[in-house]
C-alpha positions in Angstrom: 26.9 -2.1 0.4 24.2 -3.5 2.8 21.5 -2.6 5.2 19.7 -5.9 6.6 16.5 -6.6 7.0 16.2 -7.1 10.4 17.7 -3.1 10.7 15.4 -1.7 8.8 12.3 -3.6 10.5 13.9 -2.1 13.6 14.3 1.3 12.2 10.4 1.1 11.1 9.8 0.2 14.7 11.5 3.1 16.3 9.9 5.6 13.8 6.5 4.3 14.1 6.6 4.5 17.4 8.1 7.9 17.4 5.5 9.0 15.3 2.4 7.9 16.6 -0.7 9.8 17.2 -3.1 9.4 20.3 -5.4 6.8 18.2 -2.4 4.8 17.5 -1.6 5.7 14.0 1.6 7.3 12.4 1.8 10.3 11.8 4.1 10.2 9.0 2.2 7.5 6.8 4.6 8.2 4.2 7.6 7.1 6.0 5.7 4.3 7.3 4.6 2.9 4.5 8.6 3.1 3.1 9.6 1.3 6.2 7.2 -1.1 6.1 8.5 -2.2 2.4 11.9 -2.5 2.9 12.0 -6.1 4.3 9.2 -7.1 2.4 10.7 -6.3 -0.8 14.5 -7.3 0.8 12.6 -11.0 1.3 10.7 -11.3 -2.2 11.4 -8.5 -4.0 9.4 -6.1 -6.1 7.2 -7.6 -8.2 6.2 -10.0 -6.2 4.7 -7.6 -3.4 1.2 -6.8 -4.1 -0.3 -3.7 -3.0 -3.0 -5.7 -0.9 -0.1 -7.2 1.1 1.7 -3.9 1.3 -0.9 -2.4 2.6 -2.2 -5.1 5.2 1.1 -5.1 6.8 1.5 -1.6 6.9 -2.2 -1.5 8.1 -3.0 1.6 5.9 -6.2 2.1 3.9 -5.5 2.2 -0.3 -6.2 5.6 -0.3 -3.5 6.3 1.8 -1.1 5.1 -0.6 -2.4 6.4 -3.5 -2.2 10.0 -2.0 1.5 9.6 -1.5 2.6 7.3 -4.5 1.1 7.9 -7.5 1.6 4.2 -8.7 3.4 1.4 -8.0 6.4 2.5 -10.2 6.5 5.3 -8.1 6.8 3.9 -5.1 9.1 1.7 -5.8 11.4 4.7 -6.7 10.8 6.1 -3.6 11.8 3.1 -1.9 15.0 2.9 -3.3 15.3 6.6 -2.6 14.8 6.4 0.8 17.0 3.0 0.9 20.3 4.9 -0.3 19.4 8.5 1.9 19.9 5.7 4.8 22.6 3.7 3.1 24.5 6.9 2.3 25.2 8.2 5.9 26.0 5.1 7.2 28.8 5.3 4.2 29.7 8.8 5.0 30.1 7.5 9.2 32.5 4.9 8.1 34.5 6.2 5.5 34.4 10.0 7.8 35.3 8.5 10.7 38.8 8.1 12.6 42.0 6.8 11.0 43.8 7.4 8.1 42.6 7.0 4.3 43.2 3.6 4.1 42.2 2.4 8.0 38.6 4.3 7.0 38.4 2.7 3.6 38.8 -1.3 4.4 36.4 -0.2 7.8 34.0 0.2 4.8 34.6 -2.6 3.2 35.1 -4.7 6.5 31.3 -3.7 7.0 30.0 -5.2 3.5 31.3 -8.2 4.3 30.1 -8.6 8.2 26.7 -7.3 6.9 26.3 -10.1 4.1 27.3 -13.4 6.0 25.8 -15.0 8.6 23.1 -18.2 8.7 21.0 -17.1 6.3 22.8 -15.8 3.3 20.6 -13.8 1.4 21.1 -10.1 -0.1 20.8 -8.0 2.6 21.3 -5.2 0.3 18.3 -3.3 -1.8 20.4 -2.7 -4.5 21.3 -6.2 -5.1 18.0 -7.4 -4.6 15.8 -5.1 -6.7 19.1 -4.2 -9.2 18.5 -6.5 -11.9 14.5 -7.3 -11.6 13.6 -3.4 -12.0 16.2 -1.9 -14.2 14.0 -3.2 -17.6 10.5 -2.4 -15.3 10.5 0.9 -14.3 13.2 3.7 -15.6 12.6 6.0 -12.6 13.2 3.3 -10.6 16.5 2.4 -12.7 17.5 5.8 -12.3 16.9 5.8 -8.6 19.3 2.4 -8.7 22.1 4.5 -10.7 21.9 7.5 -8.4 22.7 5.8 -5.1 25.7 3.4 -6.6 27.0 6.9 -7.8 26.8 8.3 -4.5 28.7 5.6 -3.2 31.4 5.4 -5.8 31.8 9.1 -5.4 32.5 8.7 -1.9 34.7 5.7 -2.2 36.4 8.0 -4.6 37.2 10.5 -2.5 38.4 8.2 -0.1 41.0 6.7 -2.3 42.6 10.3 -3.2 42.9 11.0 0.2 44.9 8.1 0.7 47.2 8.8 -1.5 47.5 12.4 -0.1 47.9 10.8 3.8 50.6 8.1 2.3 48.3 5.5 3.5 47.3 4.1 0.0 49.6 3.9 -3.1 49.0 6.9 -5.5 46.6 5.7 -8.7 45.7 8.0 -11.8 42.4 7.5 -11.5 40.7 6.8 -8.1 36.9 7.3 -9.8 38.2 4.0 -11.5 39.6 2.0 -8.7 36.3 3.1 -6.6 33.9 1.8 -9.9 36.1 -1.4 -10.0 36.0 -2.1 -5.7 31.9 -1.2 -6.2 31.4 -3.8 -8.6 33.8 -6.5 -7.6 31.3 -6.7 -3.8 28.0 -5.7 -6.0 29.0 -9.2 -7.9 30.0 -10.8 -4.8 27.0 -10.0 -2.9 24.6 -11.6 -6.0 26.9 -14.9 -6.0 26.9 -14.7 -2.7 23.0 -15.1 -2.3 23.2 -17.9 -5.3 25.6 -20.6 -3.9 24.8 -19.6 -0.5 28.5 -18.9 0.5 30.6 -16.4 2.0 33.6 -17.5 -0.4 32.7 -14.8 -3.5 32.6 -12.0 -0.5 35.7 -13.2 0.8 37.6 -13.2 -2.5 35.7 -9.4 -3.3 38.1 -8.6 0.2 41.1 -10.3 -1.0 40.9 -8.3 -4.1 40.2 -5.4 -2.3 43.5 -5.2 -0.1 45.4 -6.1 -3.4 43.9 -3.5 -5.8 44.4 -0.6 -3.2 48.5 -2.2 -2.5 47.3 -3.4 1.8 47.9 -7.2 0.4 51.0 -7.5 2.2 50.1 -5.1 4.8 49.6 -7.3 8.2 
């Protein structure tokens, strides 16, 4: 549910460098630009990042941004956009990966949790951050929100129904369900998370986890 700062400064690093020109400047301004926002908006979040910041830290002239995003609002969108094309395939690696149903699932889950504690607990996750600040501001960027937790749900979905076709997880009626109920238990958990400054919600989101899917008394 998580992609941290420091990763994506990283991944902005290795793509501007990737990228660059002879005179030192991106090709792909675009991209930049999208990297560059991440952490900013992962530190303060959205409305607190003015475009003169943005854009001195991204060290892009106005125009620049204005030829790519035809507003604020629509930037934003793309952000999140970009933040859950990323988020996604580090999904489909974990949950596509070796093991069985339920071995691939809790590696999932086992990553939201190493990805949200540590020192500093803050949100280390877009979503969470940006989730209840822009969902009255901007509808595309609301939209943008809905469409990446549905790509992940769908996936956790799938997950669960292949469990129960492996034997690995106990058969439910409705894994869409179970999926919408794991999503939101850690989406919760992260936000109290970054409030009381404490693992303990995260650790209680696994807890629940292992029960709702039958692995409590699995060693």
């Amino acid at each position: 549910m998580s992609q941290s700062a420091d990763a994506a400064a990283r991944r902005h690093d290795v793509r501007q460098h990737a990228a660059s020109q002879h005179d030192g400047r991106p090709r792909d301004v675009r991209q930049h630009i999208l990297d560059v926002a991440q952490p900013l908006l992962l530190r303060r979040g959205f409305t607190a990042v003015g475009l003169s910041e943005l854009l001195a830290t991204a060290g892009v002239p106005k125009g620049s941004f204005y030829h790519y995003f035809g507003s604020k609002e629509a930037f934003g969108e793309a952000v999140l956009e970009d933040y859950f094309s990323d988020y996604l395939a580090q999904v489909d690696a974990l949950l596509g990966g070796p093991g069985n149903a339920a071995e691939r699932v809790m590696r999932y889950f086992g990553h939201c949790l190493d990805t949200q504690v540590g020192d500093q607990m803050q949100s280390r996750c877009l979503a969470v951050k940006l989730g209840a600040e822009v969902c009255d501001l901007s509808e595309p960027m609301r939209a943008a929100l809905d469409r990446g937790i549905a790509g992940v749900v769908a996936r956790l979905t799938r997950c669960i129904a292949d469990g129960a076709r492996d034997g690995s997880l106990p058969a439910v009626a409705n894994p869409a369900a179970v999926a919408s109920t794991l999503y939101q238990s850690w989406f919760g958990a992260s936000l109290l998370a970054k409030i009381s400054r404490d693992r303990a919600p995260l650790d209680a989101a696994m807890a629940g986890t292992r029960h709702l899917l039958g692995l409590a008394q699995r060693t």
